[in-house]
C-alpha positions in Angstrom: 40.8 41.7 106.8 43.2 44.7 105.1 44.9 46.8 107.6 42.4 49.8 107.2 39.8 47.1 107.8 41.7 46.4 110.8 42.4 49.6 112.1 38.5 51.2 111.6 37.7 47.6 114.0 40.1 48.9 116.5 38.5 52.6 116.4 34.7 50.5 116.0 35.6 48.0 119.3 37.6 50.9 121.3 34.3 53.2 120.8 31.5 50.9 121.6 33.8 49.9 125.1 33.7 53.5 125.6 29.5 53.5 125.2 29.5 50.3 127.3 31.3 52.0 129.8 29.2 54.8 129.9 25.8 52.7 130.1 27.6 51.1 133.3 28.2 54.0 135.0 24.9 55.1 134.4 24.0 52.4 136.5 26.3 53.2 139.4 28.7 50.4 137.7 32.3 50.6 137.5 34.8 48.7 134.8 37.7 49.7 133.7 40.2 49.7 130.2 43.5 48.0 130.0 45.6 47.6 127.8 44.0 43.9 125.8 40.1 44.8 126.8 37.8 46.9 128.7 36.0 44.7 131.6 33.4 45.2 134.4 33.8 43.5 137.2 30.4 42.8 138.4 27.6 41.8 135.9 26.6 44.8 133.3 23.1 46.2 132.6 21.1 43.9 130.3 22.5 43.5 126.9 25.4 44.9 127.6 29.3 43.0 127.8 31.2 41.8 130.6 33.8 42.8 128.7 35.5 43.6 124.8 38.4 43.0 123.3 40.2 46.4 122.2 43.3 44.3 120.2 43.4 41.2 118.0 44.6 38.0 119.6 43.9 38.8 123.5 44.7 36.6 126.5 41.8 34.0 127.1 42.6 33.3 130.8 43.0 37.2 131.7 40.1 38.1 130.0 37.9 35.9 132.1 39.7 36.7 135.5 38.8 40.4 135.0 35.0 39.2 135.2 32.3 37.8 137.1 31.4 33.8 135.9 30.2 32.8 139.3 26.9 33.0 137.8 25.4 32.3 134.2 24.9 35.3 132.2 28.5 36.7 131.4 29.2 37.9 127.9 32.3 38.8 126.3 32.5 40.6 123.0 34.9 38.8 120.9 35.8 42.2 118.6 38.2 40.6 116.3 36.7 37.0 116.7 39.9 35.6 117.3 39.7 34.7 120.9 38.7 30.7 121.9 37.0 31.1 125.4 35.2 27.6 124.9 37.3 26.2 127.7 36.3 28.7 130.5 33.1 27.5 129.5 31.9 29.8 127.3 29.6 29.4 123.8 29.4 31.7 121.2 25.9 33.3 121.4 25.7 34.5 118.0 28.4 36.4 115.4 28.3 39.7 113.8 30.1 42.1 111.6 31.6 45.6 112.3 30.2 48.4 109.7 31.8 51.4 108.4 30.0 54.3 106.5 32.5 56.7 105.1 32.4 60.5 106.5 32.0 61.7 103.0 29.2 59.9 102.0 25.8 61.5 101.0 23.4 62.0 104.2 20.0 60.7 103.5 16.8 63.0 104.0 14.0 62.1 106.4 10.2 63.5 106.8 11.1 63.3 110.8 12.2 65.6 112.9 15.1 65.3 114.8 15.8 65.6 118.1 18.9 65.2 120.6 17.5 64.1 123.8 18.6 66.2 126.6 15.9 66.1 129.6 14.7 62.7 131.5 11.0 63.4 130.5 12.6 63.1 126.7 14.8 60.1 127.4 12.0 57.9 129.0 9.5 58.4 126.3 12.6 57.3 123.9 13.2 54.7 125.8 9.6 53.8 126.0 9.4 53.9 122.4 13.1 51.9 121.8 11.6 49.3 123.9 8.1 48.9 122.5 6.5 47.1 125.1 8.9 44.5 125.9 9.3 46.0 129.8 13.3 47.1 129.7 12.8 51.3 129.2 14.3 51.5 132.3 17.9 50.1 131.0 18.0 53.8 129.8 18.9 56.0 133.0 19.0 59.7 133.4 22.6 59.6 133.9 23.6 58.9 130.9 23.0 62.7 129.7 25.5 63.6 131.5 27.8 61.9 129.5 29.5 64.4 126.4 30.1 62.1 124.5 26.8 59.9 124.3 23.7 61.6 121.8 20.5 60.2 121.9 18.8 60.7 119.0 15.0 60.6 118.4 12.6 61.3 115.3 9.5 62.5 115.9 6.1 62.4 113.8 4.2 65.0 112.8 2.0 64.9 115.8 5.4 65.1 118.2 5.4 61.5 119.1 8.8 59.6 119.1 8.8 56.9 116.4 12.2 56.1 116.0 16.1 56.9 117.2 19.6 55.7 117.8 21.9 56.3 120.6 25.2 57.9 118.5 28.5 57.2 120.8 31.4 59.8 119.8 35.1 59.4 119.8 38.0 60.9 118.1 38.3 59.2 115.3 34.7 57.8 114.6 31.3 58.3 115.5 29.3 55.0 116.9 25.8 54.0 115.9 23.5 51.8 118.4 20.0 50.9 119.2 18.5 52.3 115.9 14.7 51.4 116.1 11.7 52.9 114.0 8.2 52.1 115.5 7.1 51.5 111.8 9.2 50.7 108.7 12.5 49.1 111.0 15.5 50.1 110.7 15.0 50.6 106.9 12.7 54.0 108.2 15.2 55.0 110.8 18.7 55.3 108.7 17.5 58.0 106.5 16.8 60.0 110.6 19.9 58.5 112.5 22.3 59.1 109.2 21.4 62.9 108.3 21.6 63.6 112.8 24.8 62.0 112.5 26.4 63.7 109.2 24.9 67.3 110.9 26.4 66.4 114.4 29.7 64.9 113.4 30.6 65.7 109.7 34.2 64.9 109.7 33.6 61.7 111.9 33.1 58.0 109.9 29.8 56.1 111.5 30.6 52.7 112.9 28.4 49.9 115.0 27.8 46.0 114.3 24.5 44.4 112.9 23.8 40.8 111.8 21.0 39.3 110.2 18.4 41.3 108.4 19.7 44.4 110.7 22.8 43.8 108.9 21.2 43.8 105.2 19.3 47.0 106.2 22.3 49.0 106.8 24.6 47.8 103.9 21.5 49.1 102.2 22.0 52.9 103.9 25.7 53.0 102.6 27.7 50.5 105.4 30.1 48.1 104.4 30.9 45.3 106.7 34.7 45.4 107.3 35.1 42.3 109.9 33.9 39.8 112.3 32.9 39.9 115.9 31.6 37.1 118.2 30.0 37.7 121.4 30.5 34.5 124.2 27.9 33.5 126.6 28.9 32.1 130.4 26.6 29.3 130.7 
């Protein structure tokens, strides 16, 4: 990893904390930032991290004291995956990259039309629609727009219906990309959407997130370039 690799997985891990954090308190959850990670201390909405790493090389043992492993379930995400937490009893669920799309790059063009989500009648039909049947729309609360710096983003069809989205999570020196979803077409349909919201909304801002597998292959092919590796640990 170069040191501007390095440095845009500092920006890429502080931001998505900073979303995790803001899911949690959408949930009436508390955790908090220090100075090696941001932890919660009670277990975190579905799919979401006990805790991440904000600097390379953090402190095993106070990492997992900052969390809950009294039951199965924890996660840690592992931004630089550097950290061993196999002896607290931990395996790695699966491995990722970070991606970076430069500011300056072209924005794509998309037949939907774009929305920011900014009422709870909006956000659950999103959510509805990220979920597609698989009985989680509620992890998306209400609360969450009231956060400034969280957009949810949704493309609608012709006939108004929401068929795809991405939540975009912005900081100061990057703009972060999650949850992109198209109801037809994958994520392949929903970078053209999420990437010309994102180059309106936040011009000067670089996109960041983390994708693996064919998620991964979809957005190298919408201009990312993966610029390091993440792990995230399961608590079994």
């Amino acid at each position: 990893m170069t040191t501007q690799q390095q440095l845009l997985v500092g920006h890429a891990a502080r931001n998505n904390a900073e979303w995790c954090a803001a899911m949690c308190r959408s949930h009436d959850m508390a955790g908090e930032f220090g100075p090696q990670s941001w932890a919660a201390p009670s277990r975190t909405p579905l799919y979401y991290p006990d805790a991440v790493t904000l600097v390379p090389g953090a402190d095993p043992a106070a990492l997992v004291e900052r969390i809950d492993t009294g039951a199965p379930g924890a996660t840690v995400k592992d931004s630089f995956g550097d950290v061993d937490l196999s002896g607290a009893g931990f395996q790695v669920l699966f491995e990722a990259q970070w991606i970076h799309r430069p500011a300056h790059a072209p924005a794509p063009s998309s037949d939907l039309a774009l929305d920011v989500v900014d009422d709870p009648g909006s956000l659950h039909d999103w959510a509805v629609a990220w979920d597609d049947g698989n009985g989680n729309a509620d992890l998306f609360r209400p609360g969450l727009l009231d956060d400034p710096a969280t957009y949810v983003l949704a493309g609608r069809s012709a006939d108004g219906r929401i068929v795809a989205g991405a939540v975009a999570s912005r900081s100061d020196q990057v703009v972060g990309i999650s949850n992109v979803f198209a109801l037809d077409g994958g994520p392949d349909a929903a970078w053209p959407l999420v990437l010309g919201a994102v180059h309106e909304l936040f011009p000067t801002l670089p996109a960041v997130g983390y994708e693996h597998g064919e998620d991964m292959a979809a957005a190298v092919r919408h201009g990312f370039e993966p610029i390091g590796a993440l792990r995230i640990w399961l608590h079994g």
